[in-house]
KEKEBA-498016 format. One line per 8 residues: number of its first residue (from 0); for each residue x, y, z of N, C-alpha, C. Coordinates in nm, 2 decimals. Example, Ala and Ser with C-alpha at 12.3 -4.5 7.8 and 13.67 -1.06 7.14 Angstrom:
2
0) 1.32,-0.57,0.78,1.23,-0.45,0.78,1.32,-0.33,0.78  1.28,-0.22,0.71,1.37,-0.11,0.71,1.29,0.00,0.79;
% end
This chain:
306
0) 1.42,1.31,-0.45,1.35,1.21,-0.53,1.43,1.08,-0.53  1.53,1.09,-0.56,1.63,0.95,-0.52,1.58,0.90,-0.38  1.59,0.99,-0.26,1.53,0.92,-0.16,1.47,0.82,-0.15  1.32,0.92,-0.19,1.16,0.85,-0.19,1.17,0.74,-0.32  1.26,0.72,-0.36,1.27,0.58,-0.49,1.32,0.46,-0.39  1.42,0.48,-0.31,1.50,0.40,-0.22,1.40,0.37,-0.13  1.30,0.44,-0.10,1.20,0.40,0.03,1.09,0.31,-0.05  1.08,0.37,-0.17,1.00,0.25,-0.25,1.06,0.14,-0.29;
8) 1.16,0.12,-0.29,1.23,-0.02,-0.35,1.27,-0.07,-0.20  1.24,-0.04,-0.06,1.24,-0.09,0.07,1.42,-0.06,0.10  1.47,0.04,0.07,1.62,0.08,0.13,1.61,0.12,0.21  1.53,0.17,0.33,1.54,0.26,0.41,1.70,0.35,0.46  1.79,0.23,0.50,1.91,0.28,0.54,1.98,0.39,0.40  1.97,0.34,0.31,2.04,0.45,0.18,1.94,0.52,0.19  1.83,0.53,0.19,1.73,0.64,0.21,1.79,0.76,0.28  1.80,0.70,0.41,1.87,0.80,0.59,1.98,0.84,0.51;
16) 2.03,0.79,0.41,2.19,0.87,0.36,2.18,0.97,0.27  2.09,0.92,0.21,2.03,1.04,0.12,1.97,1.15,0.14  1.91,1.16,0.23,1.86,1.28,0.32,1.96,1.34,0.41  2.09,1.27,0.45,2.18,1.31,0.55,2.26,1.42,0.45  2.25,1.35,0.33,2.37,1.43,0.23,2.28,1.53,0.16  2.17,1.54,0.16,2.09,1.66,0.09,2.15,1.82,0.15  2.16,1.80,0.30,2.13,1.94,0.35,2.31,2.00,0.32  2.41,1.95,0.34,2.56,2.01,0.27,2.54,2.05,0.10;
24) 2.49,1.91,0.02,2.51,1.96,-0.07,2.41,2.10,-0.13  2.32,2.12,-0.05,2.22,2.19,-0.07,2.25,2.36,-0.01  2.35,2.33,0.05,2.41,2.48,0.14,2.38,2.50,0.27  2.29,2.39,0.31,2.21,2.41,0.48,2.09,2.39,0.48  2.05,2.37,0.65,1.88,2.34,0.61,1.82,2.45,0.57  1.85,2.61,0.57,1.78,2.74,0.51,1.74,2.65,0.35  1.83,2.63,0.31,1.81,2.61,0.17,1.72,2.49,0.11  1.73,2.43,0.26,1.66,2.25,0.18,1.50,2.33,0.20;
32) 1.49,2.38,0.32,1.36,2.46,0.31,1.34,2.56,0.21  1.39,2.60,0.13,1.31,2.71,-0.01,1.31,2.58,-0.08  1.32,2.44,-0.06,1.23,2.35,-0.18,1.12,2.34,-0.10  1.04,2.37,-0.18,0.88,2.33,-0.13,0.83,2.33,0.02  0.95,2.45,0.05,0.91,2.45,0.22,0.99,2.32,0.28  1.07,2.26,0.22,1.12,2.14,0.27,1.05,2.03,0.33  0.94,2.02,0.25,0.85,1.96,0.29,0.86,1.79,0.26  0.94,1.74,0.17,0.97,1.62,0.10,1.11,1.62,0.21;
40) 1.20,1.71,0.26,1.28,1.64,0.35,1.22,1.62,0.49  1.16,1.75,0.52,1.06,1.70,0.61,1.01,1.57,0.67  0.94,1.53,0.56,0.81,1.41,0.58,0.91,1.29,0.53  0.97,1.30,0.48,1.06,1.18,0.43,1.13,1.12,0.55  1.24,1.22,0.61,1.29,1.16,0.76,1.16,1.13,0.88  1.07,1.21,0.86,0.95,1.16,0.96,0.92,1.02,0.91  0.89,0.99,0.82,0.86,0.88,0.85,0.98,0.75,0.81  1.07,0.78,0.79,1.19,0.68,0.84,1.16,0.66,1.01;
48) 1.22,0.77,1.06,1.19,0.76,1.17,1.08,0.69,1.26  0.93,0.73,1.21,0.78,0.62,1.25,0.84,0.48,1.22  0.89,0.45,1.07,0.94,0.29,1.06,1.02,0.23,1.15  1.11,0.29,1.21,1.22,0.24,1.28,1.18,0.26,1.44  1.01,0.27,1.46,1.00,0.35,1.58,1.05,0.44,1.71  1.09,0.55,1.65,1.13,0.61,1.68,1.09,0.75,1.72  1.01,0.72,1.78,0.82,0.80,1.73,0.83,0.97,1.77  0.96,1.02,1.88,0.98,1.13,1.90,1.05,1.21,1.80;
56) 1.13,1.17,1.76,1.23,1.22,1.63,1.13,1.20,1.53  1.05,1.10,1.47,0.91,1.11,1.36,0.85,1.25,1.42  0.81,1.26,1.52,0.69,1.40,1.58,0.75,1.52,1.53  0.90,1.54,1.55,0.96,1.66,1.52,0.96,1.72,1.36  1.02,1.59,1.31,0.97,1.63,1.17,0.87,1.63,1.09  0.82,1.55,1.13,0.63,1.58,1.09,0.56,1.69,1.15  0.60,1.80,1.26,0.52,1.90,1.29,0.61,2.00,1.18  0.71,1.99,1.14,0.79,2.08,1.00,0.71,2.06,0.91;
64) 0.68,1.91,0.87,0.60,1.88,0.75,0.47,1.98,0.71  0.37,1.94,0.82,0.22,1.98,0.80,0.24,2.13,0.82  0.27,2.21,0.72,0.25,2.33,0.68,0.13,2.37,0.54  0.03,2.43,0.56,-0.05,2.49,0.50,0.01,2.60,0.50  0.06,2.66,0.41,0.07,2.79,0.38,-0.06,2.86,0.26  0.01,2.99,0.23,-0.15,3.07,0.17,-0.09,3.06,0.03  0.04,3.04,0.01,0.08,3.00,-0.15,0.08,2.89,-0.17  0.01,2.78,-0.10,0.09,2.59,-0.13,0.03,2.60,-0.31;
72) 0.14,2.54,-0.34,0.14,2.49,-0.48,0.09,2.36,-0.50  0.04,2.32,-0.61,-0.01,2.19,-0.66,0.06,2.10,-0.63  0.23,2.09,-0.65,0.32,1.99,-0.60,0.32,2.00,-0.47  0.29,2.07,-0.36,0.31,2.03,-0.26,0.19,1.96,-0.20  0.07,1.96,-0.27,-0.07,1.91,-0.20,-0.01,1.78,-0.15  0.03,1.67,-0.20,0.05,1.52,-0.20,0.16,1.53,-0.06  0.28,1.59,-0.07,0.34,1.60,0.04,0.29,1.65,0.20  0.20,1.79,0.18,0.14,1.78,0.31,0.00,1.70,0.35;
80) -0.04,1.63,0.26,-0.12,1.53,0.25,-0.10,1.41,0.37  0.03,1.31,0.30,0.09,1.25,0.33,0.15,1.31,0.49  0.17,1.36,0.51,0.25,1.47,0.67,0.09,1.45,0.73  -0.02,1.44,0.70,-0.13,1.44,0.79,-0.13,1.30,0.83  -0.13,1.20,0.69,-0.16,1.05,0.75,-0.03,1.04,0.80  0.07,1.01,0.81,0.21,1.01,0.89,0.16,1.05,1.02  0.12,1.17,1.02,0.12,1.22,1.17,0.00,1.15,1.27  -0.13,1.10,1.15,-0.26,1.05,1.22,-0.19,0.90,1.25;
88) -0.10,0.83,1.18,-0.05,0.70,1.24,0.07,0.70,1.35  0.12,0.81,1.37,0.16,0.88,1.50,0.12,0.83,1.61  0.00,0.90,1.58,-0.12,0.93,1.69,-0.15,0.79,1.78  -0.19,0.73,1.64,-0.26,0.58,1.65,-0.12,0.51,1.76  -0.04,0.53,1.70,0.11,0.47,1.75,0.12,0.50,1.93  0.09,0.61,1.93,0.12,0.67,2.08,0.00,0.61,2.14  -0.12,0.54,2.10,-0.26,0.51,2.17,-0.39,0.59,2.18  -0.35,0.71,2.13,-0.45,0.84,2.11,-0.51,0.79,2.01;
96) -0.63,0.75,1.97,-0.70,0.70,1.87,-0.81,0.86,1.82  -0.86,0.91,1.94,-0.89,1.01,1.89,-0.84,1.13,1.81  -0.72,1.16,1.84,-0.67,1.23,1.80,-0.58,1.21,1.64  -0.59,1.05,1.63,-0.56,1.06,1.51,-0.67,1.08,1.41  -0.78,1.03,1.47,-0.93,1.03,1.36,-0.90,1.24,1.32  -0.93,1.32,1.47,-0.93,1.46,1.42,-0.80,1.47,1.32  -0.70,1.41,1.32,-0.60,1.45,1.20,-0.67,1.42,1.09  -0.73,1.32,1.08,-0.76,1.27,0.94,-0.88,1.34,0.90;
104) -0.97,1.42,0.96,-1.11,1.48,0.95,-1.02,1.61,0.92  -0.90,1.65,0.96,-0.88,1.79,0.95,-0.75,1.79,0.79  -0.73,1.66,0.79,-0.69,1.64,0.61,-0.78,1.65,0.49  -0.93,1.59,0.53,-0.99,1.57,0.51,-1.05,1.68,0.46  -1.07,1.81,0.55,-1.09,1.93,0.51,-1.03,2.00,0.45  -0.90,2.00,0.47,-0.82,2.08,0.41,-0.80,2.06,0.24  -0.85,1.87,0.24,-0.83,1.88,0.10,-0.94,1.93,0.03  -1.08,1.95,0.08,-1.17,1.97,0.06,-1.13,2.16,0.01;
112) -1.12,2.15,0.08,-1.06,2.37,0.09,-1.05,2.35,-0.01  -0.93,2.26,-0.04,-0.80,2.34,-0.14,-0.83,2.24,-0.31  -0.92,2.20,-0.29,-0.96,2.15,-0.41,-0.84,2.03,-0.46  -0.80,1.95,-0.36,-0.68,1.82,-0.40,-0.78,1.74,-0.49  -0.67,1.67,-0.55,-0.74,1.60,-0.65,-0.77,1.46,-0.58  -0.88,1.42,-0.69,-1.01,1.33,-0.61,-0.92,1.17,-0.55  -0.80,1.13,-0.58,-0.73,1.03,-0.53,-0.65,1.04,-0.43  -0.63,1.17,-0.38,-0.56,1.24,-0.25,-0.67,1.21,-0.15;
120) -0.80,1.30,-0.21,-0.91,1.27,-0.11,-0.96,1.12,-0.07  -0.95,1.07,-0.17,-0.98,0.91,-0.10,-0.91,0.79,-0.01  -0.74,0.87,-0.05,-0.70,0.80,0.03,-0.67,0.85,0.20  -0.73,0.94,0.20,-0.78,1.00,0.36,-0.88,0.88,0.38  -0.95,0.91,0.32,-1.07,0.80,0.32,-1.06,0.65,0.36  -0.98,0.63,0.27,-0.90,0.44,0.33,-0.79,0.47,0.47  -0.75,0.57,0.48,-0.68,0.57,0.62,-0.76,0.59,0.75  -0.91,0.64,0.75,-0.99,0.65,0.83,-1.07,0.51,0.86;
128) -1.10,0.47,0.73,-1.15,0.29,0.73,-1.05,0.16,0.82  -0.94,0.19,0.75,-0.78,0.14,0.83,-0.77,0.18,0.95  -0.83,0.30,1.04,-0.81,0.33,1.19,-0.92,0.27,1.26  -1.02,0.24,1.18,-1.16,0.20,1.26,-1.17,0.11,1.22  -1.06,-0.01,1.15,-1.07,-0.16,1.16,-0.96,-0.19,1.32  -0.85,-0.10,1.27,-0.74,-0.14,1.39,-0.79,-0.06,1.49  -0.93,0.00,1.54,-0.98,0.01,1.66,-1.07,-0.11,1.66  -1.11,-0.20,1.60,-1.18,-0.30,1.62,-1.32,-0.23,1.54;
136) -1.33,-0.15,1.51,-1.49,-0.12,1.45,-1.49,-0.19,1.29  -1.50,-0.31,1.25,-1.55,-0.34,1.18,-1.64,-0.29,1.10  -1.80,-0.29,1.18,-1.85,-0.22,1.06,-1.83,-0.10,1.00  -1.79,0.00,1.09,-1.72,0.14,1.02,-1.67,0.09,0.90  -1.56,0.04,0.90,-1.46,0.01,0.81,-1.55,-0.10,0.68  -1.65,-0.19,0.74,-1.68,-0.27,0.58,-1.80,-0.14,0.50  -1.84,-0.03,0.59,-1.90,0.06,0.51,-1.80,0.15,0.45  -1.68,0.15,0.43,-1.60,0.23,0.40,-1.58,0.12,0.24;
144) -1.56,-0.03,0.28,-1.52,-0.08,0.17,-1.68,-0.10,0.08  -1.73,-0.05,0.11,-1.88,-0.11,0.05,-1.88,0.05,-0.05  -1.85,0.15,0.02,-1.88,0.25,-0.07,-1.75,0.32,-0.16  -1.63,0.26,-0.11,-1.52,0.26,-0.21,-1.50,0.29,-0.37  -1.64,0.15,-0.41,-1.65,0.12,-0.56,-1.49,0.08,-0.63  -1.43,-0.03,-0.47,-1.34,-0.09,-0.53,-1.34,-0.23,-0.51  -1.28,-0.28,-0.62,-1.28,-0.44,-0.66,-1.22,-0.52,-0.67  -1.18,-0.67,-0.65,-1.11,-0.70,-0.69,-1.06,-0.72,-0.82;
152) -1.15,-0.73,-0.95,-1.08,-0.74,-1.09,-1.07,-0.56,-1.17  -1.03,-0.43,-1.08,-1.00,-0.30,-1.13,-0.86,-0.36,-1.19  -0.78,-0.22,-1.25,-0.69,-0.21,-1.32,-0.60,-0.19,-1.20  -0.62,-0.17,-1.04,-0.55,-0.13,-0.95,-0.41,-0.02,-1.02  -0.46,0.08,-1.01,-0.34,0.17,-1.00,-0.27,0.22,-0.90  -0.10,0.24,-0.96,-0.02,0.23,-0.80,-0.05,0.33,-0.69  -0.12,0.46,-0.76,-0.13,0.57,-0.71,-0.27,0.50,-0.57  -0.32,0.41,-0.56,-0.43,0.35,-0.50,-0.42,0.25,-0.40;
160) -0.27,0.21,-0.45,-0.22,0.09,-0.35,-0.25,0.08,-0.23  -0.23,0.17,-0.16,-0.29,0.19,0.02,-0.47,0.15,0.03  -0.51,0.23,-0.07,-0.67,0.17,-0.03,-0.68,0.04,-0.08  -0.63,-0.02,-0.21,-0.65,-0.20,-0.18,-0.62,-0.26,-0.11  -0.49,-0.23,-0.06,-0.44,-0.28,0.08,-0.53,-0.24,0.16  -0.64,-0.18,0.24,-0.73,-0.15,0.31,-0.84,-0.24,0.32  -0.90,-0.25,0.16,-0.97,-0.36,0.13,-0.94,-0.48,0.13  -0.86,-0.52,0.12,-0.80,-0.66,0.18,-0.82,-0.68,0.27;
168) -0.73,-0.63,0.39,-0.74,-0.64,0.51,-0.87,-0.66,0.57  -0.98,-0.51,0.53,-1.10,-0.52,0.58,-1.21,-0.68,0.50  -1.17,-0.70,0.37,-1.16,-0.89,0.32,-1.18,-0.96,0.45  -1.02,-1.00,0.49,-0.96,-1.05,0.57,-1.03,-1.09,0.70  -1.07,-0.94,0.75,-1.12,-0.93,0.92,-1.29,-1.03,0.88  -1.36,-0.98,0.78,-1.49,-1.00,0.75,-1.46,-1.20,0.75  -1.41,-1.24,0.68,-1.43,-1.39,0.67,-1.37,-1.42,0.82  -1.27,-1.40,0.89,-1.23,-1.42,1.02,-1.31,-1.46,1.12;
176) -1.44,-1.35,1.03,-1.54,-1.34,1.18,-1.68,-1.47,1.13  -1.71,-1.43,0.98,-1.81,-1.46,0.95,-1.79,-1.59,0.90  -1.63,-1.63,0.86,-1.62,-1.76,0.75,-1.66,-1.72,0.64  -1.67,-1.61,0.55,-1.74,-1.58,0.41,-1.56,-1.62,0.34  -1.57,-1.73,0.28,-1.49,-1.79,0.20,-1.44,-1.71,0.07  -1.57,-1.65,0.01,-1.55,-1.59,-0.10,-1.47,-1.43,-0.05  -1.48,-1.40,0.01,-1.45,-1.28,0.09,-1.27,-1.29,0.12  -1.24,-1.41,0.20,-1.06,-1.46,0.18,-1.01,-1.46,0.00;
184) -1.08,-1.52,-0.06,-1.04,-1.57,-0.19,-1.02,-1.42,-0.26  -1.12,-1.34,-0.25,-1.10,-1.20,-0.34,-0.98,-1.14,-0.29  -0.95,-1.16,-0.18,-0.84,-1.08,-0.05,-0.71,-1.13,-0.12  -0.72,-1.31,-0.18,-0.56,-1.36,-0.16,-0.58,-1.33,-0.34  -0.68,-1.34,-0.43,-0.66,-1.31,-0.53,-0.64,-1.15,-0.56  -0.67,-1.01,-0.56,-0.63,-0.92,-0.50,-0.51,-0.87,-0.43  -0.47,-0.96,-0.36,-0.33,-0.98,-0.34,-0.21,-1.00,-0.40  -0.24,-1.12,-0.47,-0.18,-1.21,-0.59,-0.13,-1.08,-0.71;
192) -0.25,-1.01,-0.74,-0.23,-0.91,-0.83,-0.17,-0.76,-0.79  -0.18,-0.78,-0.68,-0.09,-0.62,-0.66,0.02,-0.66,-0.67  0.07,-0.77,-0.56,0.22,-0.85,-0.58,0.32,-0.88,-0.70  0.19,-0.92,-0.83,0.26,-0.92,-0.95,0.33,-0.80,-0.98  0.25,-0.69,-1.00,0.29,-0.54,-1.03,0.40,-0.52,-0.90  0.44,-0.47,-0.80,0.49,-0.49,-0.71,0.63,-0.52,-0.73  0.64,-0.65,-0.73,0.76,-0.76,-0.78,0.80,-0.72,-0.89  0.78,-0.73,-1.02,0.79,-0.69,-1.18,0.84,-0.55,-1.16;
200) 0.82,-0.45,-1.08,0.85,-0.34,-1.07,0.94,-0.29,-0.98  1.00,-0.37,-0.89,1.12,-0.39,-0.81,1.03,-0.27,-0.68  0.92,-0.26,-0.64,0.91,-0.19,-0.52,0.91,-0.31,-0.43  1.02,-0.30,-0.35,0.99,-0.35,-0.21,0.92,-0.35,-0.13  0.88,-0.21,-0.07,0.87,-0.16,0.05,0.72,-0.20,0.01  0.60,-0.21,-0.12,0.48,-0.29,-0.16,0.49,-0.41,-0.10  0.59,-0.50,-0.15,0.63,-0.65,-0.15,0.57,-0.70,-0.01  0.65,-0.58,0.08,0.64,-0.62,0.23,0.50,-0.63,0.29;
208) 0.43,-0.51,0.23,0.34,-0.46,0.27,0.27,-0.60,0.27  0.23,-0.63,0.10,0.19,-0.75,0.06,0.22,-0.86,0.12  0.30,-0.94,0.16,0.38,-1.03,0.22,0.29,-1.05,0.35  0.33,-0.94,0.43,0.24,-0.91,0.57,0.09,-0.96,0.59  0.05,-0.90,0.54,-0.12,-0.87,0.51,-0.12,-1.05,0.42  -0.11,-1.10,0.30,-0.10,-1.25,0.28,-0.10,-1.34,0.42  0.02,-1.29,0.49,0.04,-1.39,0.58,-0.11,-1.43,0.71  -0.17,-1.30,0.70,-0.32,-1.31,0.78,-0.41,-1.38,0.68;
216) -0.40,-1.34,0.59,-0.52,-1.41,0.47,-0.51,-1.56,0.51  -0.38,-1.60,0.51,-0.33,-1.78,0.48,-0.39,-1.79,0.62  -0.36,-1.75,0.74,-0.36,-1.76,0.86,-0.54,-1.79,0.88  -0.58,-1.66,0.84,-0.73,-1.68,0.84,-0.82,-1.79,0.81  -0.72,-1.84,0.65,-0.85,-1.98,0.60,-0.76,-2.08,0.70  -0.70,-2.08,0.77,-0.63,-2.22,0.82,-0.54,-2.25,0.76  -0.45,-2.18,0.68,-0.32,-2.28,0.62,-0.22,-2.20,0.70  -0.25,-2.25,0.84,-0.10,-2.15,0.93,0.05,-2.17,0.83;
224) 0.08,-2.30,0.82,0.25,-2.33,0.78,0.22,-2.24,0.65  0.17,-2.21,0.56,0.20,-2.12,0.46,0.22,-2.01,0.47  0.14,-1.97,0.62,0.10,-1.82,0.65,0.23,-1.83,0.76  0.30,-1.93,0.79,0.38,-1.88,0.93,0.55,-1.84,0.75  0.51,-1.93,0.65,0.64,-1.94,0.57,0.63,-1.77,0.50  0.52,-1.70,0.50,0.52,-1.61,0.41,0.53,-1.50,0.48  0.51,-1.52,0.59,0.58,-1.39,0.69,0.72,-1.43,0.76  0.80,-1.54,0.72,0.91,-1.52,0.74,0.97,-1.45,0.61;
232) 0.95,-1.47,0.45,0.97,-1.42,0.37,0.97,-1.26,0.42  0.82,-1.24,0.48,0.85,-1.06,0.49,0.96,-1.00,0.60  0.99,-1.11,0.67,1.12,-1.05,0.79,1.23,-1.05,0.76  1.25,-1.16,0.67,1.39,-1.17,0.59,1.44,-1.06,0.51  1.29,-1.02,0.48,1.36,-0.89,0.39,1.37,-0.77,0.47  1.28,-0.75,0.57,1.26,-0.60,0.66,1.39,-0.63,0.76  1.42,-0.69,0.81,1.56,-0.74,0.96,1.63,-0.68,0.87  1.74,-0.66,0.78,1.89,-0.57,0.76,1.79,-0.43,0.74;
240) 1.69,-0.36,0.74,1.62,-0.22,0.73,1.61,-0.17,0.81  1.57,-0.26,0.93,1.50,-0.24,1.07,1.37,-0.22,1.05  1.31,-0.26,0.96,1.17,-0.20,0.99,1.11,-0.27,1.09  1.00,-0.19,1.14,0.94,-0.22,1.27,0.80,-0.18,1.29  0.77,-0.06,1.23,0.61,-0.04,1.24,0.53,-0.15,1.12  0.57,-0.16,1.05,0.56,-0.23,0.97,0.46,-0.39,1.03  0.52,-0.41,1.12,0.46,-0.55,1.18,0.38,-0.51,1.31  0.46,-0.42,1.37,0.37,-0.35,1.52,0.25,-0.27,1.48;
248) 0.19,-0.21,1.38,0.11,-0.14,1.33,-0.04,-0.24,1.30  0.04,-0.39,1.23,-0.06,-0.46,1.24,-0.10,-0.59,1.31  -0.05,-0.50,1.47,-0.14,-0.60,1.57,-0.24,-0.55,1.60  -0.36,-0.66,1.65,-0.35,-0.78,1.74,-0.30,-0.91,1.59  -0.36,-0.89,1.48,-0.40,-0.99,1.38,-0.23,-1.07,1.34  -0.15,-1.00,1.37,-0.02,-1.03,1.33,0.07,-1.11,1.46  -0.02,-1.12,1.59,0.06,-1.14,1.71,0.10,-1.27,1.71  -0.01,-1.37,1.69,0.04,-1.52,1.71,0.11,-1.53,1.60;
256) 0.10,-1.51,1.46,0.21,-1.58,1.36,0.36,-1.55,1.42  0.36,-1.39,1.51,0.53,-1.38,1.51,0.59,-1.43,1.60  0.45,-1.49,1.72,0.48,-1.56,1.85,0.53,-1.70,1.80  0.48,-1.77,1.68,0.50,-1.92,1.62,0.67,-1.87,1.52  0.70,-1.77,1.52,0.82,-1.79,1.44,0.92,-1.82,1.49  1.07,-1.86,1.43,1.15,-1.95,1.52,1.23,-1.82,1.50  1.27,-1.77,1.54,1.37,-1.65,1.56,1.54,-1.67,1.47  1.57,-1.78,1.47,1.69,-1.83,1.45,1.68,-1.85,1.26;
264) 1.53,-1.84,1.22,1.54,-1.90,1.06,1.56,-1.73,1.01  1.56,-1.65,1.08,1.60,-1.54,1.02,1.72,-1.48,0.99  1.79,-1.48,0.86,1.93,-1.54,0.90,1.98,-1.40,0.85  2.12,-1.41,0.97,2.18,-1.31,1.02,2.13,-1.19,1.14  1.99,-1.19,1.16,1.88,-1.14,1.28,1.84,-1.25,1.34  1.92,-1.29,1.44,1.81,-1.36,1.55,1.78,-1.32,1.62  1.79,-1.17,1.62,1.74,-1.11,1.72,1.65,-0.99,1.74  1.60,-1.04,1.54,1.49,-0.92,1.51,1.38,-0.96,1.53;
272) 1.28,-1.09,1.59,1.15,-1.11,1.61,1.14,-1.11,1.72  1.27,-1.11,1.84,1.22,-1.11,1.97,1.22,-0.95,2.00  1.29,-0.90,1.93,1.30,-0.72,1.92,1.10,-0.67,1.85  1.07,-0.73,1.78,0.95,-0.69,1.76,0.86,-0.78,1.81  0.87,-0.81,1.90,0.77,-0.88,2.03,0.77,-0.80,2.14  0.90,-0.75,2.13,0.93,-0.69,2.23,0.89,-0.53,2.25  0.87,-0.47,2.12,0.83,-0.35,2.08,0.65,-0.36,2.06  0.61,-0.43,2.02,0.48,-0.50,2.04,0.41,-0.46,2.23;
280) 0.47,-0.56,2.28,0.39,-0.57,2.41,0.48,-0.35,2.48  0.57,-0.30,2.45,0.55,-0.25,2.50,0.43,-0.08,2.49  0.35,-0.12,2.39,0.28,-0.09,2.32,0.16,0.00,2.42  0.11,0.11,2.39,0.01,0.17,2.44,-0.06,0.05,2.47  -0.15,0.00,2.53,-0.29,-0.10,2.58,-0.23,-0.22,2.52  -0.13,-0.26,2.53,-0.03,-0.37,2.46,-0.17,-0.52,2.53  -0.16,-0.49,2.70,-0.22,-0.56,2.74,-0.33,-0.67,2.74  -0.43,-0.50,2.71,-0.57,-0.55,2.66,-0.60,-0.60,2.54;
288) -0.50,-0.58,2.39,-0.55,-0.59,2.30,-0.47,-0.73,2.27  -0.38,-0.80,2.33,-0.27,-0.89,2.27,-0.38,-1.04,2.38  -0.46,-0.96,2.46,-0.54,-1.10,2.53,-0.62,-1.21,2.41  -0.63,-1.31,2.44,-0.69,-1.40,2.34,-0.81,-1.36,2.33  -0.91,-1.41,2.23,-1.03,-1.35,2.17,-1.12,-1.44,2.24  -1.10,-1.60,2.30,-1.18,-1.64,2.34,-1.12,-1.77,2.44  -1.19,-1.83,2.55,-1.08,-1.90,2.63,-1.06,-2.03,2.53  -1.00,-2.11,2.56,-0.94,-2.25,2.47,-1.05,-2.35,2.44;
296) -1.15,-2.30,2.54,-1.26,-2.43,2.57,-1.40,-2.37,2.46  -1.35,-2.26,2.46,-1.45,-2.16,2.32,-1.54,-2.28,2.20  -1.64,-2.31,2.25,-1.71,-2.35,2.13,-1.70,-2.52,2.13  -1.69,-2.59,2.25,-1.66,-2.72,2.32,-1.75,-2.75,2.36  -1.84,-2.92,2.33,-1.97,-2.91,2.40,-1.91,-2.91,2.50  -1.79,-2.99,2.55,-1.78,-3.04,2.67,-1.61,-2.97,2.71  -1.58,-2.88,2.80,-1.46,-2.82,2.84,-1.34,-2.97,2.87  -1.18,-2.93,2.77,-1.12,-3.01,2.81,-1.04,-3.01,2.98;
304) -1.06,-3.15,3.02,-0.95,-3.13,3.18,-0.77,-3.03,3.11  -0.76,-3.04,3.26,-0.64,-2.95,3.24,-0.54,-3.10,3.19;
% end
């Protein structure tokens, strides 16, 4: 529990220590496994590991995690829950796109089986919308936010936070393409409001989330300098963590702000944006997806000379 508080307040590194010291104080890993199958140390080091991409050491402990057993208890639903979407952004990570969707269709069922409760199942549901925006399917994903029955003026509760952040983003892509103004504004006000809660509540590892995802909103209506300042905000804080999926997860949309950042304003890391540029392009289909969306002369009555 300490852990997963440190991963919410964005510690990662005290996190890794806290899991390092569980298994002595605990008597061995026999023992960390009679808690809940070990399924919270499990999935906890798995996904440190995904953050820090590290994605073989993530696979190891996430195939420990996703255990269905024939006794799972009510506390363990959320943990092997969580072990499915971990492992379906795995998937996504390695380039297998299909194979993460069958992860998520086979969470999907299982929560259906076992009768999880109705906000476990939905947020399968926002992580399926979230794979079929970052495969580019659009509409998939704006029918996912259309039948959500989520808003921007709800009570947003934290337990939900991943699907507003979904909706945002899917916000985001929609005015990008279409210009629907009101569409950015719900996104950055929406935003505004999870950030409050967020902040007020000392979770970091939200903050970031938030921070990120803002910095495409600004980027989108055209206020690059606001949108290049608020994703240095989010690096300043992720560079002493290492985090790294974090920014690699959401390209292509994230590529040019980190290509415009000066490496050097990140103080004490100058050499954490060219390390996630660098982790970026070496990316499954890095190639095809990091290509510009349209050539320079796009939408010119008349093409400029060179």
């Amino acid at each position: 529990n300490v852990a997963r508080l440190q991963v919410l307040q964005g510690r990662l590194r005290a996190a890794a220590t806290t899991y390092q010291e569980l298994v002595p104080i605990a008597g061995g890993l026999d023992e960390v496994q009679a808690i809940h199958g070990g399924l919270p140390y499990f999935l906890g080091l798995g996904e440190l590991h995904y953050e820090w991409n590290e994605l073989d050491q993530a696979g190891e402990y996430l195939a420990h995690a996703i255990v269905e057993g024939p006794d799972m208890r009510t506390t363990d639903r959320e943990y092997v829950l969580l072990g499915y979407l971990a492992l379906a952004r795995l998937h996504q990570a390695r380039g297998d796109l299909d194979q993460a969707h069958h992860t998520l269709l086979a969470a999907t069922d299982l929560a259906r089986r076992r009768g999880f409760a109705a906000h476990l199942v939905s947020r399968v549901a926002a992580a399926q919308a979230q794979l079929s925006l970052s495969a580019g399917d659009l509409p998939a994903a704006k029918a996912w936010a259309e039948k959500s029955g989520l808003g921007v003026d709800d009570m947003l509760p934290f337990t939900r936070e991943p699907e507003y952040l979904t909706l945002a983003r899917i916000w985001i892509a929609q005015a990008g393409q279409g210009g629907q103004n009101i569409l950015l504004k719900q996104a950055l006000s929406l935003l505004d409001r999870l950030a409050a809660d967020a902040t007020a509540k000392e979770r970091g590892s939200s903050v970031l989330d938030l921070l990120i995802v803002r910095s495409q909103a600004l980027a989108a209506g055209g206020d690059r300098v606001a949108a290049l300042a608020t994703l240095a905000q989010a690096l300043a804080f992720a560079a002493p963590e290492g985090y790294v999926r974090r920014f690699v997860d959401e390209v292509p949309a994230l590529w040019g702000l980190l290509q415009d950042i000066d490496p050097s304003t990140i103080a004490g890391s100058p050499g954490y944006v060219p390390m996630l540029l660098a982790a970026i392009a070496a990316e499954p289909g890095a190639s095809d997806r990091l290509k510009p969306a349209s050539s320079p002369n796009a939408g010119l009555i008349e093409p400029l000379t060179e």
